[in-house]
N, CA, C and O atoms as CSV, one atom per row, in Angstrom:
chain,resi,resn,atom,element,x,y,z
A,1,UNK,N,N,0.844,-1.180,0.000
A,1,UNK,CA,C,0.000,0.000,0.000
A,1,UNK,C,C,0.886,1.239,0.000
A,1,UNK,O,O,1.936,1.290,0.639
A,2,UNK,N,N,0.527,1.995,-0.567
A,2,UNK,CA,C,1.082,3.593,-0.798
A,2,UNK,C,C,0.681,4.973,0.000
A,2,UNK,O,O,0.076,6.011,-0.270
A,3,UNK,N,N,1.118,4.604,0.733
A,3,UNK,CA,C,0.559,5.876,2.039
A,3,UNK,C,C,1.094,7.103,1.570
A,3,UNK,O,O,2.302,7.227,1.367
A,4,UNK,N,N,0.191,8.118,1.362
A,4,UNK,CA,C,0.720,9.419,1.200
A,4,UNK,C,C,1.088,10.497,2.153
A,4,UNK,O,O,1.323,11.662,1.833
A,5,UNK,N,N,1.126,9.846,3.738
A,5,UNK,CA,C,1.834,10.476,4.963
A,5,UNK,C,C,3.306,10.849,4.679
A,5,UNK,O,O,3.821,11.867,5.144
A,6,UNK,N,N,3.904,10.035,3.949
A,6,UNK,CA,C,5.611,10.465,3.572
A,6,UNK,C,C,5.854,10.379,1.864
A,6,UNK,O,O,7.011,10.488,1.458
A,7,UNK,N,N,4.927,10.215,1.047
A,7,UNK,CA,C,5.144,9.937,-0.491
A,7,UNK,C,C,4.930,11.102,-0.829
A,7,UNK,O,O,5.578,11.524,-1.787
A,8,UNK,N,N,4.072,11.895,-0.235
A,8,UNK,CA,C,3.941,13.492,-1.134
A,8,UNK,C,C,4.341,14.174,-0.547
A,8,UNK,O,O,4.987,14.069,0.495
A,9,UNK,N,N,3.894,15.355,-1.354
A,9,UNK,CA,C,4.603,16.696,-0.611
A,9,UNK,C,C,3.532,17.351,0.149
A,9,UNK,O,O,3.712,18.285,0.931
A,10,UNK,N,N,2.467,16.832,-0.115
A,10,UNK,CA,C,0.806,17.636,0.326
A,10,UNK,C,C,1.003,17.574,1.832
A,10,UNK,O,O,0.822,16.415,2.204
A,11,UNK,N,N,1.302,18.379,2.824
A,11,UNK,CA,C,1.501,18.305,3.830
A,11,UNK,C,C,-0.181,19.145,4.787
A,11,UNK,O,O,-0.034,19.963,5.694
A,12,UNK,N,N,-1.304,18.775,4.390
A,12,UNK,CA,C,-2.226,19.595,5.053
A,12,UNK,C,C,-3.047,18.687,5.418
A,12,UNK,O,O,-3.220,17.665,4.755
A,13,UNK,N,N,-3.804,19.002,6.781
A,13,UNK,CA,C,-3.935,18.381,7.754
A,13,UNK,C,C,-5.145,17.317,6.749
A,13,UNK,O,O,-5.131,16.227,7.321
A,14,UNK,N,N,-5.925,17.257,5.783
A,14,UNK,CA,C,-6.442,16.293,5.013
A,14,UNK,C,C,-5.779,15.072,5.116
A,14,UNK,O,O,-6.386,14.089,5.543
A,15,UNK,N,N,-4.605,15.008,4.776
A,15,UNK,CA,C,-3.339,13.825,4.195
A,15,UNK,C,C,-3.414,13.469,5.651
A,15,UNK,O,O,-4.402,12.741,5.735
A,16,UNK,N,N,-2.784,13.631,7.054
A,16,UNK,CA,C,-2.927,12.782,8.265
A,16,UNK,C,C,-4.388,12.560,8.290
A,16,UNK,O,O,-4.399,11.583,9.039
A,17,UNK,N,N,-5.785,12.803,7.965
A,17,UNK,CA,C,-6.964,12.490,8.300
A,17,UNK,C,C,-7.178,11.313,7.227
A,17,UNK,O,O,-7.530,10.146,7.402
A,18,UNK,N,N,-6.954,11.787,6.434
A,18,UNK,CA,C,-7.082,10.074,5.460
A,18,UNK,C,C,-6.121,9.095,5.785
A,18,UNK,O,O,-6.703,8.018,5.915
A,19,UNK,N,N,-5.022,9.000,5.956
A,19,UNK,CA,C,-3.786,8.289,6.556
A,19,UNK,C,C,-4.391,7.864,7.678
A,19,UNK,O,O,-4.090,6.670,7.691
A,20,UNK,N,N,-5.049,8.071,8.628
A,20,UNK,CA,C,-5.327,7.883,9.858
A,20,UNK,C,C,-6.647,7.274,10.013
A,20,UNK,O,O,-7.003,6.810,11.096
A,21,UNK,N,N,-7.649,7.251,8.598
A,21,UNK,CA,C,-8.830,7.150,8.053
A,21,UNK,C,C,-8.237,5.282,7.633
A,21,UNK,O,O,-8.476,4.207,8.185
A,22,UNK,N,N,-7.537,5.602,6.609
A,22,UNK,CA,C,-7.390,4.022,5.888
A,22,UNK,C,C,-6.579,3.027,6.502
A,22,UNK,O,O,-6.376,1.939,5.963
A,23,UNK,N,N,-5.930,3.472,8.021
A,23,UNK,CA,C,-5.251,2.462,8.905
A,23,UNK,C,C,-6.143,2.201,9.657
A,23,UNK,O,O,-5.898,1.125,10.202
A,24,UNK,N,N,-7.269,2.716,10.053
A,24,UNK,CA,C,-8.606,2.299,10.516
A,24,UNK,C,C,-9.206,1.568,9.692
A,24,UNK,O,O,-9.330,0.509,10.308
A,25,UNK,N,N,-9.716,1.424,8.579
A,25,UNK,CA,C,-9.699,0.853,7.813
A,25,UNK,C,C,-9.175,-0.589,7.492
A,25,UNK,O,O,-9.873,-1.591,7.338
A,26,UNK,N,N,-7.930,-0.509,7.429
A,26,UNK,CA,C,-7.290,-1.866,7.913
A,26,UNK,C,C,-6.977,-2.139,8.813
A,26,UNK,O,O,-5.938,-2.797,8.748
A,27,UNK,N,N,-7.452,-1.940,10.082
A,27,UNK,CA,C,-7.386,-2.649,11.453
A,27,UNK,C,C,-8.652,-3.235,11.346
A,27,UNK,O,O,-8.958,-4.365,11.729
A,28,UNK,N,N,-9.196,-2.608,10.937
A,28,UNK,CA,C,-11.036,-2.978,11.157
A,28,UNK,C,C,-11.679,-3.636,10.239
A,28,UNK,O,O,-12.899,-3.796,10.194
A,29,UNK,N,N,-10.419,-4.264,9.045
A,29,UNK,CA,C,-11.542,-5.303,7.957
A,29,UNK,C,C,-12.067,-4.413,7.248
A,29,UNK,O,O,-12.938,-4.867,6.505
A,30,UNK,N,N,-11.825,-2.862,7.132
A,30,UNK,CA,C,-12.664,-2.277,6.207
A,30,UNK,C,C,-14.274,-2.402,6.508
A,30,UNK,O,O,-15.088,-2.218,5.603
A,31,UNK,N,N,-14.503,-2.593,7.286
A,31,UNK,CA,C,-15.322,-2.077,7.711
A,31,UNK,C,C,-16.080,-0.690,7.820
A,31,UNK,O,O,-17.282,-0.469,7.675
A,32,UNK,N,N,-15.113,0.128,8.098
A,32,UNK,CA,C,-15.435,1.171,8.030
A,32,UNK,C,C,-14.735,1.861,7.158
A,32,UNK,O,O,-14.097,1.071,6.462
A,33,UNK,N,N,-14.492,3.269,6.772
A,33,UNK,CA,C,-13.739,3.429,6.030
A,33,UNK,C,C,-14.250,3.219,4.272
A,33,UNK,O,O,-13.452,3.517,3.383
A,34,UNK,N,N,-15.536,2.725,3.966
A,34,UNK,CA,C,-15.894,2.535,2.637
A,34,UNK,C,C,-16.657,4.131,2.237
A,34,UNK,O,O,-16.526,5.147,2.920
A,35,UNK,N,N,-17.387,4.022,1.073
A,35,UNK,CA,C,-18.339,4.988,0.643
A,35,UNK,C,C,-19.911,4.672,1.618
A,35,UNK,O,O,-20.657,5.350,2.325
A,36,UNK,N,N,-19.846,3.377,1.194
A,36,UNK,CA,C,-21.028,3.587,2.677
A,36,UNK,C,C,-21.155,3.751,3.725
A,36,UNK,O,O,-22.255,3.831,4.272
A,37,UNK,N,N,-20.191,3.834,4.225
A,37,UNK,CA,C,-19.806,3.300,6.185
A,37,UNK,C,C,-18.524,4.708,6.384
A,37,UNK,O,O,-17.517,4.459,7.047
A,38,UNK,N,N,-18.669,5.848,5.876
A,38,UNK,CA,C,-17.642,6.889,6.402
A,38,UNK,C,C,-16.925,6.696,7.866
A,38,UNK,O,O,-17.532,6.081,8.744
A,39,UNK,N,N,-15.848,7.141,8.063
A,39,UNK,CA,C,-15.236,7.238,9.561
A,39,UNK,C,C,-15.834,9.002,9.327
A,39,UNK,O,O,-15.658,9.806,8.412
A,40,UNK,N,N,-16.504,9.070,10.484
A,40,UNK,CA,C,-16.644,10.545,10.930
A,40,UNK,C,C,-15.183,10.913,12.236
A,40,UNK,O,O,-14.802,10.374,13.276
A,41,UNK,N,N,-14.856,11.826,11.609
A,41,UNK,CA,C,-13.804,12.045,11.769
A,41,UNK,C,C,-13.846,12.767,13.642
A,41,UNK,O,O,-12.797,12.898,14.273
A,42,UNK,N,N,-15.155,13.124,14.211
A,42,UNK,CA,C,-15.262,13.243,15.650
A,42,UNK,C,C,-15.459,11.776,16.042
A,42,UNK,O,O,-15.330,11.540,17.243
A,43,UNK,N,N,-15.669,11.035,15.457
A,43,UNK,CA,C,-15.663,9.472,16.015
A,43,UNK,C,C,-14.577,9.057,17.241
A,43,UNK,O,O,-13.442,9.528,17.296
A,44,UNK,N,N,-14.949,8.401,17.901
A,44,UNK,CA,C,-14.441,7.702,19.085
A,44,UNK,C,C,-13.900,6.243,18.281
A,44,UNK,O,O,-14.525,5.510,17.514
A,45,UNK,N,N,-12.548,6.153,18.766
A,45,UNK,CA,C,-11.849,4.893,18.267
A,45,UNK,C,C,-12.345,3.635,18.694
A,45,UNK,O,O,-12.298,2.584,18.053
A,46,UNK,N,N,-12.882,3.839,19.960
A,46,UNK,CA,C,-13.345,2.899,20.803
A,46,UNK,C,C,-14.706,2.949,20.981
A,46,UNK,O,O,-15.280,1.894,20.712
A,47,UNK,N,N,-15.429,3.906,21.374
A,47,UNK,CA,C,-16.685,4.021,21.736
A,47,UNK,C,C,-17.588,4.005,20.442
A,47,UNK,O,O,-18.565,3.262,20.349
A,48,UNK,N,N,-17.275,4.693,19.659
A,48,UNK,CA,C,-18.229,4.671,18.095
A,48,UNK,C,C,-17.433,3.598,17.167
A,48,UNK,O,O,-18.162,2.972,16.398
A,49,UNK,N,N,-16.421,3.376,17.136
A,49,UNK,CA,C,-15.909,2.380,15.762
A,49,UNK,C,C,-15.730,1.007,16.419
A,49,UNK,O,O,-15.526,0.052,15.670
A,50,UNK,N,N,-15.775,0.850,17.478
A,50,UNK,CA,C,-15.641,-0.802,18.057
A,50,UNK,C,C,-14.442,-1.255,18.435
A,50,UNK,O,O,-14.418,-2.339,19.018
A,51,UNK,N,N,-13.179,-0.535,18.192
A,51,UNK,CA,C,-11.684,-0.568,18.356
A,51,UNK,C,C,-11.511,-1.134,19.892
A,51,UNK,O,O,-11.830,-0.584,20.947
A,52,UNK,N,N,-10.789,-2.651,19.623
A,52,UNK,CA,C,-10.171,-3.118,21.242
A,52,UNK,C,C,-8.781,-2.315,21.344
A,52,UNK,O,O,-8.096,-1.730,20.504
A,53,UNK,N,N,-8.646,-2.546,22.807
A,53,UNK,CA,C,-7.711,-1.982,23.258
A,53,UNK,C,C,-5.990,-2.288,22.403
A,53,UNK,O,O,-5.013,-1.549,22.277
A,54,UNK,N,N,-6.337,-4.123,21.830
A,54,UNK,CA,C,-5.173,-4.348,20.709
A,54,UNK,C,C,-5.802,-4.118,19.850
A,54,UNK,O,O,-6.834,-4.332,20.486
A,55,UNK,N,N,-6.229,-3.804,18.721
A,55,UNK,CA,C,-6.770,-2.986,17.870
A,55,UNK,C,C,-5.871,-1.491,17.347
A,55,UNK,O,O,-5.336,-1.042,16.334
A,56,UNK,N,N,-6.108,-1.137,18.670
A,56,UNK,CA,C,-5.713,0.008,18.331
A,56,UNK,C,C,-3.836,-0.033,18.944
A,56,UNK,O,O,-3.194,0.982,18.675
A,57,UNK,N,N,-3.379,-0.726,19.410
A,57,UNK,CA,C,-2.355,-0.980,19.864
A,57,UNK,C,C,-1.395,-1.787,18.221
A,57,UNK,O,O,-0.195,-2.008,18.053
A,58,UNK,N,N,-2.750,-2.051,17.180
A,58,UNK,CA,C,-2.126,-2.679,16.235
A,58,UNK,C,C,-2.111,-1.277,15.069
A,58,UNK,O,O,-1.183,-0.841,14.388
A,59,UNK,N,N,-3.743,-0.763,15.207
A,59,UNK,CA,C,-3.417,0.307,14.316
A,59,UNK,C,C,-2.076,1.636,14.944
A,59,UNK,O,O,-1.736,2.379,14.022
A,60,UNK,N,N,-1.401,1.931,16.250
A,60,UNK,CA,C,-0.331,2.479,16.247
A,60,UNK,C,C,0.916,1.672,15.484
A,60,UNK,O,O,1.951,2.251,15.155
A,61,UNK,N,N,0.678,0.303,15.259
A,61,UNK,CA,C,2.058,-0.245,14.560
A,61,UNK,C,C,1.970,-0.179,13.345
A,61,UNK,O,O,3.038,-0.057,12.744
A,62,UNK,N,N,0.820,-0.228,12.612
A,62,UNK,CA,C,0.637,-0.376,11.587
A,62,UNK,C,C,1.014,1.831,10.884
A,62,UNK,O,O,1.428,2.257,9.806
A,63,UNK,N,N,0.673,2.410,11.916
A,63,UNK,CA,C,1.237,3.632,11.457
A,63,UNK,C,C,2.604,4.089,11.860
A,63,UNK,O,O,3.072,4.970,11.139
A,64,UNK,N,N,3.281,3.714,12.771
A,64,UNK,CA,C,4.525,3.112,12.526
A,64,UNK,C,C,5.889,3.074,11.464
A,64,UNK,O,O,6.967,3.615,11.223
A,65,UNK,N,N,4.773,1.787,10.955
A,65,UNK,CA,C,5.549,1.392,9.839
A,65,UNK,C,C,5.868,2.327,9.115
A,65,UNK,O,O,6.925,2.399,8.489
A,66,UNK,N,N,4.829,3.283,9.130
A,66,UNK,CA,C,4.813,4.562,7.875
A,66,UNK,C,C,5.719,5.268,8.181
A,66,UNK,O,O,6.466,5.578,7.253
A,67,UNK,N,N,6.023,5.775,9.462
A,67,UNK,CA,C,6.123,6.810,10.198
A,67,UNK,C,C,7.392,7.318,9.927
A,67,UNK,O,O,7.529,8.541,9.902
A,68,UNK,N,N,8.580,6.402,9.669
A,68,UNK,CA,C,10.225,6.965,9.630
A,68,UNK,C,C,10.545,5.957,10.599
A,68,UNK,O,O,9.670,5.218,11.050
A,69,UNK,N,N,12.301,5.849,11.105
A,69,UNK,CA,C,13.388,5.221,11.434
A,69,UNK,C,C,12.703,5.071,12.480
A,69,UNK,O,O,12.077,4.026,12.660
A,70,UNK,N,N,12.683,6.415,13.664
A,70,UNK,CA,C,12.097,6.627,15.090
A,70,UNK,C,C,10.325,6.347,15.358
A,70,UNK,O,O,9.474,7.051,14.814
A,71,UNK,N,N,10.078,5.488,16.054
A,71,UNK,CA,C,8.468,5.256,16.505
A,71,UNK,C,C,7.774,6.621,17.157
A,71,UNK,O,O,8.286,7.379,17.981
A,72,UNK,N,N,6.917,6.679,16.759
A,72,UNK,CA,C,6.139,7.866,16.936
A,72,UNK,C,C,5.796,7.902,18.526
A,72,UNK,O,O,5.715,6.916,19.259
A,73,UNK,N,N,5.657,8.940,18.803
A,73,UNK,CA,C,5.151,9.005,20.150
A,73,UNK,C,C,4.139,8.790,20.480
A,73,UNK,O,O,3.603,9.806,20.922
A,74,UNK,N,N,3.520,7.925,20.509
A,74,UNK,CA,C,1.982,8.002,20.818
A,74,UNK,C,C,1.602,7.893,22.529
A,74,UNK,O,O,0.434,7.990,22.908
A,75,UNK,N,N,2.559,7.716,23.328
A,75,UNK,CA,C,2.174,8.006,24.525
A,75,UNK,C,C,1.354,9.802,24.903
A,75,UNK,O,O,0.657,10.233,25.821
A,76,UNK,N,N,1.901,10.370,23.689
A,76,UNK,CA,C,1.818,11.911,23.844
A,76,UNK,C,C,0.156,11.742,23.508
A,76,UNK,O,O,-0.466,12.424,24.322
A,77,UNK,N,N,-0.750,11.048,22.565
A,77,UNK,CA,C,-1.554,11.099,22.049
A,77,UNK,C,C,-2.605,10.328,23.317
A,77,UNK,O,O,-3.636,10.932,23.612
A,78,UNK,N,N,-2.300,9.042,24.003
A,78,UNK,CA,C,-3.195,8.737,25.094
A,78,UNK,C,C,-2.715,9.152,26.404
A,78,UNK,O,O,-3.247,8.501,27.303
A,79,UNK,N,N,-1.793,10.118,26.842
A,79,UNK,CA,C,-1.742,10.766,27.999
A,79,UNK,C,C,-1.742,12.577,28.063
A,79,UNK,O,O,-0.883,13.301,27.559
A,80,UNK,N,N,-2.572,12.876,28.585
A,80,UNK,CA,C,-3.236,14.344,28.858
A,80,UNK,C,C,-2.356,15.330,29.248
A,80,UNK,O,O,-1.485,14.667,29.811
A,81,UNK,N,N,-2.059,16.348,29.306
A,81,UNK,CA,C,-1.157,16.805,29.618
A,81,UNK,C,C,-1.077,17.043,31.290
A,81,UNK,O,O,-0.006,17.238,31.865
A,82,UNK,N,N,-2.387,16.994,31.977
A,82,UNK,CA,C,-2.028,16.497,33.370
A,82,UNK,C,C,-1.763,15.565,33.821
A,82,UNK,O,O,-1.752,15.282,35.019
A,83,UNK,N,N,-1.353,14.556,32.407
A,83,UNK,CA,C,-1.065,13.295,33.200
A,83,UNK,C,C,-1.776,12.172,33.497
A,83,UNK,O,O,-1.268,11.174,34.009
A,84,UNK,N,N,-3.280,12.315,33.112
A,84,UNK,CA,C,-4.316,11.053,33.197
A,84,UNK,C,C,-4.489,10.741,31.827
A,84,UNK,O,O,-4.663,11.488,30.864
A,85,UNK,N,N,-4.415,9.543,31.901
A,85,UNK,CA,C,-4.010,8.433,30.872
A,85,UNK,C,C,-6.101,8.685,30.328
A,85,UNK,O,O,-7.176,8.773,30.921
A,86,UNK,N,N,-5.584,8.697,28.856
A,86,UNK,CA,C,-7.229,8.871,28.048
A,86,UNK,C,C,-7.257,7.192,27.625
A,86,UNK,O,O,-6.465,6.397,27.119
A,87,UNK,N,N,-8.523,7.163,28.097
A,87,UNK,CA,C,-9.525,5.870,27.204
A,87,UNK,C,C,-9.682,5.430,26.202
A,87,UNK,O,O,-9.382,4.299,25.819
A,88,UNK,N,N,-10.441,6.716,25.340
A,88,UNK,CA,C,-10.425,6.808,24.171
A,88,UNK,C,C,-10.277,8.302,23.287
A,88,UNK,O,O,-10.624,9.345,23.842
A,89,UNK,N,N,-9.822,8.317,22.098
A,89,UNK,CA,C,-9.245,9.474,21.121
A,89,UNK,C,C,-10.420,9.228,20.105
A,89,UNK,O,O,-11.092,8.242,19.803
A,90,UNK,N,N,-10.382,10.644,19.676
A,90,UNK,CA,C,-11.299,10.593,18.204
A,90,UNK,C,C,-10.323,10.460,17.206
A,90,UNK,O,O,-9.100,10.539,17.324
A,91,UNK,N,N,-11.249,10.173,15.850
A,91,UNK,CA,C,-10.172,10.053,14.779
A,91,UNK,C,C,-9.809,11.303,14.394
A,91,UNK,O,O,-9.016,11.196,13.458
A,92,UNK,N,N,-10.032,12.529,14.696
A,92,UNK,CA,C,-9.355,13.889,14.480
A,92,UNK,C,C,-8.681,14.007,15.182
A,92,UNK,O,O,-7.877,14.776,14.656
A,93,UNK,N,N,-8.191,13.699,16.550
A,93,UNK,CA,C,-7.474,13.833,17.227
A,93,UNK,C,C,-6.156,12.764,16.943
A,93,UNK,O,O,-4.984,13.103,17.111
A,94,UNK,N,N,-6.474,11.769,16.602
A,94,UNK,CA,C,-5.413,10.477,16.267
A,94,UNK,C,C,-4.836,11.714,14.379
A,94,UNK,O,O,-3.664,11.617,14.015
A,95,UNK,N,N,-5.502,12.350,13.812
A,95,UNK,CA,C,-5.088,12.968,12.869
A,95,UNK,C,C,-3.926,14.291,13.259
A,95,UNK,O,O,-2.756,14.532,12.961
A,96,UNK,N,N,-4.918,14.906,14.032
A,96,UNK,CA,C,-3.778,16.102,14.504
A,96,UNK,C,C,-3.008,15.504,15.207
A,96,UNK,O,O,-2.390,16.451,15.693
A,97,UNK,N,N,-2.440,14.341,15.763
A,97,UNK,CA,C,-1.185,13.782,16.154
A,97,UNK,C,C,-0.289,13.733,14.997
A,97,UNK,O,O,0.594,14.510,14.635
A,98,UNK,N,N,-0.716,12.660,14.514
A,98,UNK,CA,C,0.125,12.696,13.056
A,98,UNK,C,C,0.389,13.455,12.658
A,98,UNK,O,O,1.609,13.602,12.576
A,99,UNK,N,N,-0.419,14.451,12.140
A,99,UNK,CA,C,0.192,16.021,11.232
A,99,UNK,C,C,1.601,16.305,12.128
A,99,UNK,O,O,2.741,16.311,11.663
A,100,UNK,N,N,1.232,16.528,13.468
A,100,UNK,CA,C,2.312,17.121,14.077
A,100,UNK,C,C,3.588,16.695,14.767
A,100,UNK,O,O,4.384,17.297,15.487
A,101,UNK,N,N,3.501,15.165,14.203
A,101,UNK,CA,C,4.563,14.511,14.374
A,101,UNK,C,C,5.571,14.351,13.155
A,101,UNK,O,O,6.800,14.283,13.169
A,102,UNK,N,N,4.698,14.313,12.128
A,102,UNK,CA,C,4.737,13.994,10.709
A,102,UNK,C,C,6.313,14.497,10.558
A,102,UNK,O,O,7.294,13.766,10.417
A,103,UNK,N,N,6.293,15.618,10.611
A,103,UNK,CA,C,6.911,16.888,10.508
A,103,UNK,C,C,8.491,17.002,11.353
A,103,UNK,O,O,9.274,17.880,10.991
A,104,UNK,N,N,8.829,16.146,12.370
A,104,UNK,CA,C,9.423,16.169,13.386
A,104,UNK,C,C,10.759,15.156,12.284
A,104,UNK,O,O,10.695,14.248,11.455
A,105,UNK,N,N,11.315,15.580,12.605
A,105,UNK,CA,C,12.925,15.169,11.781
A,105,UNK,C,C,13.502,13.871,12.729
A,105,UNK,O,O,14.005,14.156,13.816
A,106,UNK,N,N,13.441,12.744,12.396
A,106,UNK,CA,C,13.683,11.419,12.841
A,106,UNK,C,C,15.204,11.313,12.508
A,106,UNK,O,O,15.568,11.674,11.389
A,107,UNK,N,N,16.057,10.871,13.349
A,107,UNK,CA,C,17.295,10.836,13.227
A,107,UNK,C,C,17.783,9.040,13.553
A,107,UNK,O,O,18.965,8.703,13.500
């Protein structure tokens, strides 16, 4: 598959929402993610799309892979900035992670 998180140059926050759209997608059997079955992008990973706790522990590897040399931070994405560990993320929020990691120079 051809992820356009690092293949283009289109760097606007669209490209992490679809990237973040079609690894949902393939965690989930496609399930969701078609023309009939949209991911709404305020969706709950867990609470609205059905995502287990490995699920989504598979869709962080599976974006990963994409990601460059260095593994993405995703502790930054399920812990709050006071420090209490989140449940569940929407898929805009799992997007504006990406965008703003995207970007971060992996050494």
């Amino acid at each position: 598959m051809k992820w356009p998180f690092h293949e283009s140059h289109d760097r606007t926050p669209e490209t992490a929402l679809h990237l973040a759209m079609d690894a949902i997608a393939q965690v989930s059997g496609n399930a969701w993610g078609t023309v009939e079955s949209p991911i709404p992008p305020q969706a709950f990973l867990g609470a609205d799309l059905g995502l287990s706790s490995l699920a989504v522990a598979r869709l962080a590897g599976i974006l990963n892979q994409h990601g460059g040399t260095k593994p993405l931070p995703f502790h930054k994405l399920f812990v709050s900035p006071e420090g209490s560990l989140r449940h569940d993320v929407r898929v805009s929020d799992l997007a504006a992670f990406l965008e703003q990691h995207r970007n971060t120079p992996r050494l």
